[in-house]
DSSP file (Angstrom, degrees, kcal/mol; ACC not computed):
  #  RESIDUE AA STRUCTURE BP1 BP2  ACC     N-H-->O    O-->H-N    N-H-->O    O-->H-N    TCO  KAPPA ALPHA  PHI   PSI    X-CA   Y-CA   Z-CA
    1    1 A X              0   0    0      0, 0.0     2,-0.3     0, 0.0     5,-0.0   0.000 360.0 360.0 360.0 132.4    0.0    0.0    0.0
    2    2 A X    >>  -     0   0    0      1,-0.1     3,-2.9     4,-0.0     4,-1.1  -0.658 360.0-117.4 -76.1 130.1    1.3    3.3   -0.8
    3    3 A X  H >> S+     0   0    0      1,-0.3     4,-1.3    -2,-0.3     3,-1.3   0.809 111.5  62.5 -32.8 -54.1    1.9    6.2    1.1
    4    4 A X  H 3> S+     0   0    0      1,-0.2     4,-1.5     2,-0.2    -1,-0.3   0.885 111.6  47.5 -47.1 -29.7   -0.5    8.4   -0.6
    5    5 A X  H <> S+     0   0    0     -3,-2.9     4,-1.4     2,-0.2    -1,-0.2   0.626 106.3  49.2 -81.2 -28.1   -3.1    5.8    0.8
    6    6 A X  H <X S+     0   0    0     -3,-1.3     4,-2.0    -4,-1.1    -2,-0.2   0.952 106.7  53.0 -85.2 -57.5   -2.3    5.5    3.7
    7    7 A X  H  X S+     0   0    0     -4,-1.3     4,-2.3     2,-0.2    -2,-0.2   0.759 112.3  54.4   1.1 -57.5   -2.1    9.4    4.4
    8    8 A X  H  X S+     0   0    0     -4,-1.5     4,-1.6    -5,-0.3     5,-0.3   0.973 108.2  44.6 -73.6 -57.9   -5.9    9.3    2.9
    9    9 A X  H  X S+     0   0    0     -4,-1.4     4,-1.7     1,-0.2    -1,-0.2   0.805 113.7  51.2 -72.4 -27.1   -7.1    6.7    5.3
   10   10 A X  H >< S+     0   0    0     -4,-2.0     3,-2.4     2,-0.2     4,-0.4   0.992 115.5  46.7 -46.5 -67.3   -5.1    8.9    8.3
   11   11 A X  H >X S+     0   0    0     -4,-2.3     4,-2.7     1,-0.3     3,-1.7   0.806 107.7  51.3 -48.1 -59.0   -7.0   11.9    6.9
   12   12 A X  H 3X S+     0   0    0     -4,-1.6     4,-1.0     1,-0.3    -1,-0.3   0.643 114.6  47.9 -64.8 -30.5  -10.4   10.2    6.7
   13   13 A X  H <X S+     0   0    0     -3,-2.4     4,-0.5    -4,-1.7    -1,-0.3   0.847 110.6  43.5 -86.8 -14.3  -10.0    9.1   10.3
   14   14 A X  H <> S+     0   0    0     -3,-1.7     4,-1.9    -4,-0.4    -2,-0.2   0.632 110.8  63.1-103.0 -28.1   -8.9   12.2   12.0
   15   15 A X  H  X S+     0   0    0     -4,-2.7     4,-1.6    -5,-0.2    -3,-0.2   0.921 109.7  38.6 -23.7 -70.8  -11.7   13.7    9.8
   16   16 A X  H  X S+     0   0    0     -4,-1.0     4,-2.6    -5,-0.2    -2,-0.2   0.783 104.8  60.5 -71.4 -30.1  -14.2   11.6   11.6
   17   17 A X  H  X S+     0   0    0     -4,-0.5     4,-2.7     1,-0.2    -2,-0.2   0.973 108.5  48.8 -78.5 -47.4  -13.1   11.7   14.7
   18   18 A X  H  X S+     0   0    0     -4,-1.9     4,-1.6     2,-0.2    -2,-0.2   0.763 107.1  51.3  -8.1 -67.3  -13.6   15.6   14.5
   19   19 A X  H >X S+     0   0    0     -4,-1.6     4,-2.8     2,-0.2     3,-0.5   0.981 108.8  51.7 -38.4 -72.5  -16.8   15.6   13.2
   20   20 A X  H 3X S+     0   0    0     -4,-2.6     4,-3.7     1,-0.3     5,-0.5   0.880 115.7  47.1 -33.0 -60.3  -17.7   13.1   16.3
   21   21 A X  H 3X S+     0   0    0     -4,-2.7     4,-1.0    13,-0.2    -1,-0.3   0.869 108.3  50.4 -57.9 -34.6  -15.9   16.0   18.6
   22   22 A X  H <X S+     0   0    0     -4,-1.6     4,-7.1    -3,-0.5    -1,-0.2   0.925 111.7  50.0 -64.8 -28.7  -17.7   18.9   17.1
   23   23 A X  H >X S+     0   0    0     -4,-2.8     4,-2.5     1,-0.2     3,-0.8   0.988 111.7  47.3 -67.3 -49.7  -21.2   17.0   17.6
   24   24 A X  H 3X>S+     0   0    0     -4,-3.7     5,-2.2     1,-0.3     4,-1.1   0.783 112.5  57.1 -65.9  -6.5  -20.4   16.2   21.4
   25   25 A X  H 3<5S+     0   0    0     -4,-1.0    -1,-0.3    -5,-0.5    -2,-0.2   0.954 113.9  32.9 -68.4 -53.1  -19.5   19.6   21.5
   26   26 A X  H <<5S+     0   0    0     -4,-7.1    -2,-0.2    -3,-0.8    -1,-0.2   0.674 120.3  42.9 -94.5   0.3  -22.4   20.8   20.5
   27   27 A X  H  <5S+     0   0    0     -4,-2.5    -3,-0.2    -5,-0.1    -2,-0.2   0.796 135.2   4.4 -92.4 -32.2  -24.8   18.7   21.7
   28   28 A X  T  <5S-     0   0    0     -4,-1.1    -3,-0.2    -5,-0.3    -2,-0.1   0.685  91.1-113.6-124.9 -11.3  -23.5   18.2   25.2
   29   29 A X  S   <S+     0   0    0     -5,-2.2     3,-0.4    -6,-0.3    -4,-0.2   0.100  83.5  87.6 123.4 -40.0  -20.5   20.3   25.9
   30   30 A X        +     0   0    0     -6,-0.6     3,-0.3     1,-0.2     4,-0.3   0.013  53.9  93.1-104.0  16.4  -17.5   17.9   26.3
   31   31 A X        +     0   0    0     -7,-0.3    -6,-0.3   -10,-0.2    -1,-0.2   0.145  51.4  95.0-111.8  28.5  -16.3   17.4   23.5
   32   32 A X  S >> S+     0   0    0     -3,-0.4     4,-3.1     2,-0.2     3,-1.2   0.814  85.1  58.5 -62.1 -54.7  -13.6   20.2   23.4
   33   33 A X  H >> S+     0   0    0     -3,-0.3     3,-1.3     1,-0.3     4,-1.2   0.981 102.1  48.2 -50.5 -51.5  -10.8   17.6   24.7
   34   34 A X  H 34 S+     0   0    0     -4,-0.3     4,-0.5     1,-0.3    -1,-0.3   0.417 113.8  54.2 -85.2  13.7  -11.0   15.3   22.2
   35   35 A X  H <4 S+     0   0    0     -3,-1.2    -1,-0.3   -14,-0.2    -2,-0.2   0.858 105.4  44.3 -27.9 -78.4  -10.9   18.3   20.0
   36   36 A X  H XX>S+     0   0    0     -4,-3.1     3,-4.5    -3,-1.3     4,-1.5   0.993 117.1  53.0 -87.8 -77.5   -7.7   20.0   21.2
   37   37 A X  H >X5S+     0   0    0     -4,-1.2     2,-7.6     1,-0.4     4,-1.6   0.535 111.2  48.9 -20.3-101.2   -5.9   15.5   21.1
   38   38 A X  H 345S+     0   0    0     -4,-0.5    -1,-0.4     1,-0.3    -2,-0.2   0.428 114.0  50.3 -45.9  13.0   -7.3   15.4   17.0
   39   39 A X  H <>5S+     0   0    0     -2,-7.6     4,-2.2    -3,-4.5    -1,-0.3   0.682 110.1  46.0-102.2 -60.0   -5.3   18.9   17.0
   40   40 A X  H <X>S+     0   0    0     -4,-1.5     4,-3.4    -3,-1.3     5,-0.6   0.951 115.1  47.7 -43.9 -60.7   -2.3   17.7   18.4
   41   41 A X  H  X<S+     0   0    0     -4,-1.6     4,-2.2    -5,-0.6    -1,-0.2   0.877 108.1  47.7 -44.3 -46.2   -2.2   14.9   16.4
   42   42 A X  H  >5S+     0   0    0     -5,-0.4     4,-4.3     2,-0.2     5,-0.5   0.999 113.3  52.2 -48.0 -74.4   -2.8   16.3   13.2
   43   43 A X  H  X5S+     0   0    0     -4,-2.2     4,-1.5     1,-0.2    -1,-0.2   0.787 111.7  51.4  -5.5 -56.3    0.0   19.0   14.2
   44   44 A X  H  X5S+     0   0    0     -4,-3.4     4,-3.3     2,-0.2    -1,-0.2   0.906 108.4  48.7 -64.4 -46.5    2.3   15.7   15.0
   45   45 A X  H  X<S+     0   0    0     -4,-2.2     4,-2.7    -5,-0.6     5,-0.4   0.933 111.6  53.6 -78.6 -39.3    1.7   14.0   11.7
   46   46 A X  H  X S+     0   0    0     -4,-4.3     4,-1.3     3,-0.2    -1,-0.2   0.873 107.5  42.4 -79.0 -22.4    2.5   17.1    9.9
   47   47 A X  H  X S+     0   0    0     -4,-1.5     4,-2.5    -5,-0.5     5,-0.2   0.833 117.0  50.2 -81.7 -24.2    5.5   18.1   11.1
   48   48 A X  H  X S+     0   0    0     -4,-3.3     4,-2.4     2,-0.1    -2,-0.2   0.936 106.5  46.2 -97.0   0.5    6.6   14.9   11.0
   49   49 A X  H  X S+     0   0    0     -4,-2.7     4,-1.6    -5,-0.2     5,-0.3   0.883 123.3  64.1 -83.1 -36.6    5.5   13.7    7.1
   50   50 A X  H  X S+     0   0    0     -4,-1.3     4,-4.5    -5,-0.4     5,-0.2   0.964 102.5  32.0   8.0-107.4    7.4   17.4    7.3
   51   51 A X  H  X S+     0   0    0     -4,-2.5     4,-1.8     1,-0.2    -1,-0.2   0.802 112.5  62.7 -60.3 -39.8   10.2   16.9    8.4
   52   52 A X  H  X S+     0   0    0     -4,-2.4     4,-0.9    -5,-0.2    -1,-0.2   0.821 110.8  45.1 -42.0 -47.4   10.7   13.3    6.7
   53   53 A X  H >< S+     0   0    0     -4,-1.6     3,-1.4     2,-0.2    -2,-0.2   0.965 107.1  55.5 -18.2 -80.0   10.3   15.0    3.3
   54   54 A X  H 3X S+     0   0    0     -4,-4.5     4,-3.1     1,-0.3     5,-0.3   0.926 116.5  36.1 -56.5 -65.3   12.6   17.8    4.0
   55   55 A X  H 3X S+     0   0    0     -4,-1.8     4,-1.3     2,-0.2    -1,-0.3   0.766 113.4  57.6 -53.9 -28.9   15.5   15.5    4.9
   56   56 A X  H X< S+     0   0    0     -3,-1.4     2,-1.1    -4,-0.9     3,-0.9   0.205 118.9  31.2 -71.7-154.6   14.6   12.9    2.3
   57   57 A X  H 3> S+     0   0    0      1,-0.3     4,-5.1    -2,-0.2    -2,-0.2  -0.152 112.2  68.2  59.7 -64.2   14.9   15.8   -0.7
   58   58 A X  H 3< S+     0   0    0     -4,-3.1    -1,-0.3    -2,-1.1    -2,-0.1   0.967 115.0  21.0 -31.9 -83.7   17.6   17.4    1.3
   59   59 A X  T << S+     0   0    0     -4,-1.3     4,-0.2    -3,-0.9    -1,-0.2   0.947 124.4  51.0 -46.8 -56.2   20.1   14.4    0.8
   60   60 A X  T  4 S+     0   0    0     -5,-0.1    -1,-0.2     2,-0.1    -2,-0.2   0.919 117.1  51.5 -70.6 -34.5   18.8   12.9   -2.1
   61   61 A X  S  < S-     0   0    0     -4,-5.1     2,-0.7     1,-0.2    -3,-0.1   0.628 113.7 -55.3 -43.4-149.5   18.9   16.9   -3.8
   62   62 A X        -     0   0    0      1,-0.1     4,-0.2     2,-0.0    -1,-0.2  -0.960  43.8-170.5 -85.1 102.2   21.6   19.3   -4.0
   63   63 A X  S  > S+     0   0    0     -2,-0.7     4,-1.4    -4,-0.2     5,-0.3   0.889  83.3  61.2 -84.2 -22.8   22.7   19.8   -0.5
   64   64 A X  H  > S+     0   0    0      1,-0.2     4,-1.8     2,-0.2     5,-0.2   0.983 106.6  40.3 -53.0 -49.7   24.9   22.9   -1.8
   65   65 A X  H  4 S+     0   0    0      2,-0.2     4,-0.4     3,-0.2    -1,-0.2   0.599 122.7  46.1 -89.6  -3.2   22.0   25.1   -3.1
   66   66 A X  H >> S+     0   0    0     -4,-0.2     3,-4.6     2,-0.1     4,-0.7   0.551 113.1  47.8 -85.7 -95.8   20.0   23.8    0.4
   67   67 A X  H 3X S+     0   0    0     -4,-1.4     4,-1.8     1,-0.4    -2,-0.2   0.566 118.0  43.2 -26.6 -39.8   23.2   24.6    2.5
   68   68 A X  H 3< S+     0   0    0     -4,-1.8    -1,-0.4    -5,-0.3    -3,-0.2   0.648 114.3  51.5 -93.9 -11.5   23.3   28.3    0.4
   69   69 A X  H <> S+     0   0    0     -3,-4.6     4,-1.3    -4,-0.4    -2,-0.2   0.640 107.7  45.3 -87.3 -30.3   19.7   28.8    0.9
   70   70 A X  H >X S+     0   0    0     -4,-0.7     3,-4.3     2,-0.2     4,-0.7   0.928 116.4  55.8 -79.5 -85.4   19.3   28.1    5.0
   71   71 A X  H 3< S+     0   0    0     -4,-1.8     4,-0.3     1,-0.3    -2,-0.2   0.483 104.9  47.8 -51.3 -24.1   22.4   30.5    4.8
   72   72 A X  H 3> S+     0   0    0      1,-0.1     4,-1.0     2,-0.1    -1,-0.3   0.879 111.1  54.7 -59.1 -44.1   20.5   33.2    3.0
   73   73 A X  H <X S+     0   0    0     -3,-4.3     4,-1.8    -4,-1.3    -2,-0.2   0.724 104.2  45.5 -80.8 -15.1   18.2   32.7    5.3
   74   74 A X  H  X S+     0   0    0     -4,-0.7     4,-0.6     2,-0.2    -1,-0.2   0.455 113.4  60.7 -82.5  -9.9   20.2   33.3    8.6
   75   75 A X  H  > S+     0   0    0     -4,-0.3     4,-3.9    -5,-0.3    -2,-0.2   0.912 102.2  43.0 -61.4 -56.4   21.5   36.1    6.9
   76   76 A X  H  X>S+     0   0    0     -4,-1.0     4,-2.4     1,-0.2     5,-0.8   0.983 114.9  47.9 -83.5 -52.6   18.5   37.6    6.4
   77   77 A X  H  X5S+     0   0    0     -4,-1.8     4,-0.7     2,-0.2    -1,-0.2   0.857 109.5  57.8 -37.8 -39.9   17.4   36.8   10.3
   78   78 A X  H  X5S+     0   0    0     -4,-0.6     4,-1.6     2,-0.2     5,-0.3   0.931 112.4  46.7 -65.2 -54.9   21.3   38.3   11.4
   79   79 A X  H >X5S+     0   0    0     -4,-3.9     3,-2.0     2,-0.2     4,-1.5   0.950 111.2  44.0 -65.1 -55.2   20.0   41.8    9.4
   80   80 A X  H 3X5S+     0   0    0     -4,-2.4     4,-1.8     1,-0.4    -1,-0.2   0.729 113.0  51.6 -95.5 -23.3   16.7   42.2   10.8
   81   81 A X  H 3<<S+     0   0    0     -5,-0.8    -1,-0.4    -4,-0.7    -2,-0.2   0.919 114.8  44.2 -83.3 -16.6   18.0   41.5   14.5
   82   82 A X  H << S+     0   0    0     -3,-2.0    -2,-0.2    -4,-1.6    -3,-0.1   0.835 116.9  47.9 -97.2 -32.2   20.9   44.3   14.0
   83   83 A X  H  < S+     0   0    0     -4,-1.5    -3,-0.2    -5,-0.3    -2,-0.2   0.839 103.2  90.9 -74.6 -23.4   18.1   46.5   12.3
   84   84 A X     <  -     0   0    0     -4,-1.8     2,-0.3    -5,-0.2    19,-0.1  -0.139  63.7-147.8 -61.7 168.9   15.8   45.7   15.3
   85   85 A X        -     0   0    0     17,-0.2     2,-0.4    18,-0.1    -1,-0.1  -0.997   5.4-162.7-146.1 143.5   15.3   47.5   18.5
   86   86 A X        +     0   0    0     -2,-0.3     2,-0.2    16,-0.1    13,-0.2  -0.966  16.0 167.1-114.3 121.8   14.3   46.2   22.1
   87   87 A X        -     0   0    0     -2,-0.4    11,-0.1    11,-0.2    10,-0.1  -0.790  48.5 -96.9-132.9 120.8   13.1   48.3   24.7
   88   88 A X        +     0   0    0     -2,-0.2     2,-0.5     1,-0.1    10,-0.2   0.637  56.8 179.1  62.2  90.8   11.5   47.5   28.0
   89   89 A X  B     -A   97   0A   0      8,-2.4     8,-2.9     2,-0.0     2,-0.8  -0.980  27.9-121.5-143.2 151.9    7.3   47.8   27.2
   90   90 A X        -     0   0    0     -2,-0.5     6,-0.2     6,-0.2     4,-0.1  -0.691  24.9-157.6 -58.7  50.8    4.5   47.3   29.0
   91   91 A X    >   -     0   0    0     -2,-0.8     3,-1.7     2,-0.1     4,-0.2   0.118  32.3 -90.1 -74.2 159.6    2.2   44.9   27.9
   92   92 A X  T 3  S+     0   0    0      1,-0.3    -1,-0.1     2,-0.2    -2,-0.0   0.562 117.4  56.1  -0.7 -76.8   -1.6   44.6   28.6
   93   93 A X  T 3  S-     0   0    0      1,-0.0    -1,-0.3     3,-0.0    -2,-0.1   0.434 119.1-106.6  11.5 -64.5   -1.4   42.7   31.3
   94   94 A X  S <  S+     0   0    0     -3,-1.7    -2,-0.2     1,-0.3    -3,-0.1   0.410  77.6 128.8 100.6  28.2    0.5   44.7   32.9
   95   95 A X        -     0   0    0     -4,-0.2     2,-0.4     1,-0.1    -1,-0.3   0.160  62.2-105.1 -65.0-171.7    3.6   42.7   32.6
   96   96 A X        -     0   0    0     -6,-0.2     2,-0.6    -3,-0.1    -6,-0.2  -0.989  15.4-147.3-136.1 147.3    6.6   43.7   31.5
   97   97 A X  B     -A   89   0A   0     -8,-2.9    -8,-2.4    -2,-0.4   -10,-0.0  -0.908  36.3-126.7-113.2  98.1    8.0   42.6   27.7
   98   98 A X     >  -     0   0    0     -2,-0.6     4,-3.7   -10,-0.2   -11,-0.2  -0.109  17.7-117.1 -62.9 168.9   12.1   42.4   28.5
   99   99 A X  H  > S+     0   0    0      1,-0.2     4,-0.9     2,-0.2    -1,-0.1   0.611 120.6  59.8 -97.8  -7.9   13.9   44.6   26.0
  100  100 A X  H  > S+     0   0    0      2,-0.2     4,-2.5     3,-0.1    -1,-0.2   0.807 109.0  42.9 -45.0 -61.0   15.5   41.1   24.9
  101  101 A X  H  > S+     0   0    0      2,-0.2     4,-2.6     1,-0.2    -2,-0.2   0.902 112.4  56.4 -73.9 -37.9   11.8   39.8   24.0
  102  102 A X  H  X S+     0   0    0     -4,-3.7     4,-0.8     1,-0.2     5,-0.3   0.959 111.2  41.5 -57.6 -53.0   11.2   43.2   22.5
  103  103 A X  H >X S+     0   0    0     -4,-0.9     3,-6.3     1,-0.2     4,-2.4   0.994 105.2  61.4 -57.1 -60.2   14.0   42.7   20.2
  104  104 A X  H >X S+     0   0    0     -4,-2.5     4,-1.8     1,-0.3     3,-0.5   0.852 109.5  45.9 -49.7 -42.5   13.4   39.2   19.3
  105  105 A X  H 3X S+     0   0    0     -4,-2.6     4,-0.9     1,-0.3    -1,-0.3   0.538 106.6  52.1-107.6  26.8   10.1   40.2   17.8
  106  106 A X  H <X S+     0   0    0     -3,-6.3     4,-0.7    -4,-0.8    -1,-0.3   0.492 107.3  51.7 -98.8  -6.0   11.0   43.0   16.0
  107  107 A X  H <X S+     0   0    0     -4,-2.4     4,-1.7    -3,-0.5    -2,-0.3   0.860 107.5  55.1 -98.6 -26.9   13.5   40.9   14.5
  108  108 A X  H  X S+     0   0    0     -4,-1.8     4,-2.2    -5,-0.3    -2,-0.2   0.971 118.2  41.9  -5.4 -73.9   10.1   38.2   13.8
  109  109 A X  H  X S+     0   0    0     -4,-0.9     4,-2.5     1,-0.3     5,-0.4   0.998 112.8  46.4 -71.6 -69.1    8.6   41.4   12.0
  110  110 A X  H  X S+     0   0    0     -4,-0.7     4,-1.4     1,-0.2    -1,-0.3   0.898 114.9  47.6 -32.2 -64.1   11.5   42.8   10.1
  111  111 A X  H >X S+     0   0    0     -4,-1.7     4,-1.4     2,-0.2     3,-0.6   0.906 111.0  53.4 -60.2 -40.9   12.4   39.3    8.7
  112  112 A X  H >X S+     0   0    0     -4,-2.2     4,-1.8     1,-0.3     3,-1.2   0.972 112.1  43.9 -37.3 -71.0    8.8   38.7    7.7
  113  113 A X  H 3X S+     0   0    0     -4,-2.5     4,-1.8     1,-0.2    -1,-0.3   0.808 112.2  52.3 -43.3 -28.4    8.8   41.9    5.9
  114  114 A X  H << S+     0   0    0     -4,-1.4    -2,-0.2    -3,-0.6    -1,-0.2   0.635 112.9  46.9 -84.1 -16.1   12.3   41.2    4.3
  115  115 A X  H <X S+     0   0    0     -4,-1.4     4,-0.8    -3,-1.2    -1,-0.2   0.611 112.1  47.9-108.6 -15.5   11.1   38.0    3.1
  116  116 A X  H  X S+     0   0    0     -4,-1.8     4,-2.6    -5,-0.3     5,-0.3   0.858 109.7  53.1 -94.4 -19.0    7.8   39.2    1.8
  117  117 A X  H  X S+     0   0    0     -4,-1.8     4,-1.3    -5,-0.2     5,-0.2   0.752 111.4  44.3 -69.4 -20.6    9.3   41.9    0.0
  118  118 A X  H  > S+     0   0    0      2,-0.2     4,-0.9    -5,-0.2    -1,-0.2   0.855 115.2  49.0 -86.9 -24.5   11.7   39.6   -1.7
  119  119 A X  H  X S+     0   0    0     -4,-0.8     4,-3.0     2,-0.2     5,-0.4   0.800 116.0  46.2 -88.1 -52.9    8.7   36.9   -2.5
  120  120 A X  H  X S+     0   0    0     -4,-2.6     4,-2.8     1,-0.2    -2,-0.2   0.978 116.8  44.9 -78.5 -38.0    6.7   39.8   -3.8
  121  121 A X  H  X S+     0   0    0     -4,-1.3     4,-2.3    -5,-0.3    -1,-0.2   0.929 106.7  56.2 -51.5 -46.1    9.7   41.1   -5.8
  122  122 A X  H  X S+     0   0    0     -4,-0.9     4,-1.1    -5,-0.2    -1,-0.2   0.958 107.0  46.5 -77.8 -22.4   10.7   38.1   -7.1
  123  123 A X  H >X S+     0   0    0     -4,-3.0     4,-3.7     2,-0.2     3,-1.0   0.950 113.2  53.7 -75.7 -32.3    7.2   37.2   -8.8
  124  124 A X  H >X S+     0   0    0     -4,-2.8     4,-1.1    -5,-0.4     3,-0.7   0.928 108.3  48.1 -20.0 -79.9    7.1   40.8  -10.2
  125  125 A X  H 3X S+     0   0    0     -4,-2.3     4,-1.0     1,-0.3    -1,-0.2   0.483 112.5  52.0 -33.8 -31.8   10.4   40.2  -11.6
  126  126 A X  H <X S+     0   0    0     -4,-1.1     4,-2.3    -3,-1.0    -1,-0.3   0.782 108.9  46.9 -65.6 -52.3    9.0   37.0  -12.9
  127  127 A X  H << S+     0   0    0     -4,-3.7    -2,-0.2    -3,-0.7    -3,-0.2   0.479 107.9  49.8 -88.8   4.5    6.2   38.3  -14.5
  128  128 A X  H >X>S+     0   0    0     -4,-1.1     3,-4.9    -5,-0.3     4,-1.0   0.758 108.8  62.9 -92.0 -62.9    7.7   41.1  -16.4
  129  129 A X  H 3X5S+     0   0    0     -4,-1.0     4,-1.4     1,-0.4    -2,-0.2   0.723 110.5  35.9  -7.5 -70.6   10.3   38.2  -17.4
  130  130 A X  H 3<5S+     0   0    0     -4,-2.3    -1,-0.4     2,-0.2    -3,-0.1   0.357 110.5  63.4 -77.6  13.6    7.5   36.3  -19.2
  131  131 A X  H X45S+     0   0    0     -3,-4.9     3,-1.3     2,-0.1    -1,-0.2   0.865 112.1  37.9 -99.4 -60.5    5.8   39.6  -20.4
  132  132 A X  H 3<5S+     0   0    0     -4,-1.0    -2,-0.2     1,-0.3    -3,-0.1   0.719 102.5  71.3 -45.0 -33.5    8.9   40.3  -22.4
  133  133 A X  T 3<<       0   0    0     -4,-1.4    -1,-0.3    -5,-0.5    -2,-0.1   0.159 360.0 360.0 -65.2  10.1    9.4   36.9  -23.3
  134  134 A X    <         0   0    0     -3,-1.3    -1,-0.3     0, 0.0    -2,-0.2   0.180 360.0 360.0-148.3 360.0    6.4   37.0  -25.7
């Protein structure tokens, strides 16, 4: 039996078992745990047909253009933490957001941006490519 089939039959159970949790949810209330379990799981099973992938393709690939692509990308993470700034904030709560945590997610936002700007650039770039091309 093939992976793709077995996958389907995963799907088709975690499916049902869902369903089952949304009715007891809404007909009686309690069916929230077995919710949040069929959440985890799913979660589990994708990171790990994930991560099994990624390492299968990794080796079998080019591990130079992997190796130069994670390095692009720790690049990009190394700029947006030197362009970030952490300071001390308040939060809601009334907790306090160290100027450490502050940094760490302005360097989240920055790389996000850097990476959408480069995603949205590069299909531009793509589609004036084919425009010309014809």
């Amino acid at each position: 039996m093939g992976l793709h089939k077995v996958l389907r039959i995963v799907v088709l159970i975690l499916a049902i078992v869902g369903i089952v949790a949304l009715a007891m949810e809404l007909f009686s209330g309690n069916g929230l745990n077995l919710q949040l379990y069929v959440a985890y799981i799913t979660l589990a099973l994708t990171l790990f047909i994930v991560l099994v992938y990624v390492l299968k393709e990794t080796f079998s690939g080019n591990l130079k253009k992997t190796l130069m692509s994670l390095g692009a990308f720790i690049l990009v993470i190394i700029i947006a933490y030197v362009l970030a700034n952490g300071t001390e904030t308040e939060m809601r709560d009334g907790e306090m957001l160290s100027a450490s945590g502050s940094k760490w997610v302005g360097t989240g936002l920055i790389t996000f941006y850097i990476l959408a700007i480069l995603a949205i650039g590069s299909m531009i770039y793509s589609g004036i490519k084919k425009a010309s091309m014809r």
